[in-house]
C-alpha positions as CSV (number, residue, x, y, z in Angstrom):
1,X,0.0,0.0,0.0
2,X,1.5,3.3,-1.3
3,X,1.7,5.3,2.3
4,X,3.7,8.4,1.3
5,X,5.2,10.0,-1.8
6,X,7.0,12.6,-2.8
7,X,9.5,14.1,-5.8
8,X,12.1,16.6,-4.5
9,X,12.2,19.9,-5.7
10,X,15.6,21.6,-4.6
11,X,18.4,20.4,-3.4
12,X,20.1,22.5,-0.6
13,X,24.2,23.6,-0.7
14,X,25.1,21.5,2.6
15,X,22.3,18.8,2.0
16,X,24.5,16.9,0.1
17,X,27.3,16.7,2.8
18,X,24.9,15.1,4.8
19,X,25.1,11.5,2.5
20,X,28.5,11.1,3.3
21,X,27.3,10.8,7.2
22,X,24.5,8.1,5.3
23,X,21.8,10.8,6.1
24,X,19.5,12.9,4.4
25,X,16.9,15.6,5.8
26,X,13.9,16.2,4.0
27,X,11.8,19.0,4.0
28,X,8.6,20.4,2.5
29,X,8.1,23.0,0.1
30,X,7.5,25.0,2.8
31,X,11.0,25.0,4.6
32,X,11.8,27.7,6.6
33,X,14.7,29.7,4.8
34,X,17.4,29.2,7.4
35,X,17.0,25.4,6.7
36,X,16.9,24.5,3.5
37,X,20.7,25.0,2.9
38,X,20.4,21.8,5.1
39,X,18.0,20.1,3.2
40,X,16.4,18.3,0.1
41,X,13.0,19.9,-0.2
42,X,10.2,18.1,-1.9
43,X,6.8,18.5,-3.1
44,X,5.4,17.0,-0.5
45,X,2.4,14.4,0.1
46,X,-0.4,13.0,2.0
47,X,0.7,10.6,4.6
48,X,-1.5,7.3,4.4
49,X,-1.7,5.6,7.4
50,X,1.9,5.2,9.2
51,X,5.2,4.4,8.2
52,X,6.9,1.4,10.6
53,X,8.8,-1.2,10.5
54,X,9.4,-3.2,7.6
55,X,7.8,-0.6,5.5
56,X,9.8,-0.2,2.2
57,X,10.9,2.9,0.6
58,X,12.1,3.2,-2.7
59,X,14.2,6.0,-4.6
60,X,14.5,5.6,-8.2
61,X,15.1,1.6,-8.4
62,X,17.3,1.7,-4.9
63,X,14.7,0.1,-2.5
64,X,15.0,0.4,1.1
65,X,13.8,-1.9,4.2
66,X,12.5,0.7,7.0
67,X,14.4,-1.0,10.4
68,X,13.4,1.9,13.3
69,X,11.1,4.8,13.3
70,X,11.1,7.7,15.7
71,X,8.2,8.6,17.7
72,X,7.3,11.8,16.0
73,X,8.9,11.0,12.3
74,X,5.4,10.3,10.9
75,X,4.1,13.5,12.7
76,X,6.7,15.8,11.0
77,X,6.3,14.0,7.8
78,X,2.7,14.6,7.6
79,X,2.4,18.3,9.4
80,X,5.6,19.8,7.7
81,X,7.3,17.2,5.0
82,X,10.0,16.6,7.7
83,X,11.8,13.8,8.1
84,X,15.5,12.6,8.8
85,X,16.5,9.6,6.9
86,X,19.7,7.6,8.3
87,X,21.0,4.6,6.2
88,X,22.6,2.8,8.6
89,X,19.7,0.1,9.5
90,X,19.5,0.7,13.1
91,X,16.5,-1.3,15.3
92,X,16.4,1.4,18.0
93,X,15.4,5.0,16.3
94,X,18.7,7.5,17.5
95,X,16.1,10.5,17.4
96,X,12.4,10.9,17.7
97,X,12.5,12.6,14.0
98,X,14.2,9.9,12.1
99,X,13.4,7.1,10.1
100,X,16.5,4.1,10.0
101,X,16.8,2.1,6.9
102,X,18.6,-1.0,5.8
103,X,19.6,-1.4,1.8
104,X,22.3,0.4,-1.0
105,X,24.5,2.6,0.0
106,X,22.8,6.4,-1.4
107,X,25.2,8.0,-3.0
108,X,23.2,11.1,-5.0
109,X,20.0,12.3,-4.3
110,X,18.9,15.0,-7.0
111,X,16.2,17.0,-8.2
112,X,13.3,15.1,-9.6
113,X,14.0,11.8,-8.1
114,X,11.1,10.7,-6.5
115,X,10.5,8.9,-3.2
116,X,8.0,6.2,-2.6
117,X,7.0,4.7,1.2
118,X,4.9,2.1,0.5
């Protein structure tokens, strides 16, 4: 079941550094100025039911295995497009705004590319 997706729409001048740390921090087309240097901002979406364990997300034709989800990642994702996404497939969420996942290492993340939780 398609829960959430999204295409992004800019690509911030630091957001890119973040990959190297196997991260990225997405945002809604409504990011506040002072973050999107930070961030990928997307179109956004409507969030159908909730993102958990085991959901998958794919990017392009990179899927990913959703391991741990933070208590208020599928809050921010439906209120503001915000979400931090760390590939490292962690069980235990790090932050209460992230979503873990387990697959490909994520090397480029660009304007266009499209995001799928399903």
């Amino acid at each position: 079941m398609l829960q959430y997706q999204t295409t992004i729409l800019s690509v911030g001048e630091c957001a890119r550094d973040a990959l190297q740390d196997d991260m990225v921090i997405l945002f809604g087309h409504n990011a506040p100025q002072e973050v999107r240097e930070y961030c990928f901002v997307h179109s956004g979406s409507e969030l159908v039911g909730q993102i958990d364990h085991d959901t998958t997300l794919l990017i392009g034709e990179r899927a990913y295995v959703v391991t741990a989800v933070g208590k208020v990642a599928n809050h921010n994702l439906a209120k503001l497009g915000h979400v931090t996404l760390k590939f490292d497939g962690q069980r235990t969420p790090e932050l209460p705004g992230t979503i873990h996942l387990l697959g490909p290492e994520l090397t480029t993340l660009s304007d266009g590319d499209v995001l799928t939780f399903g």
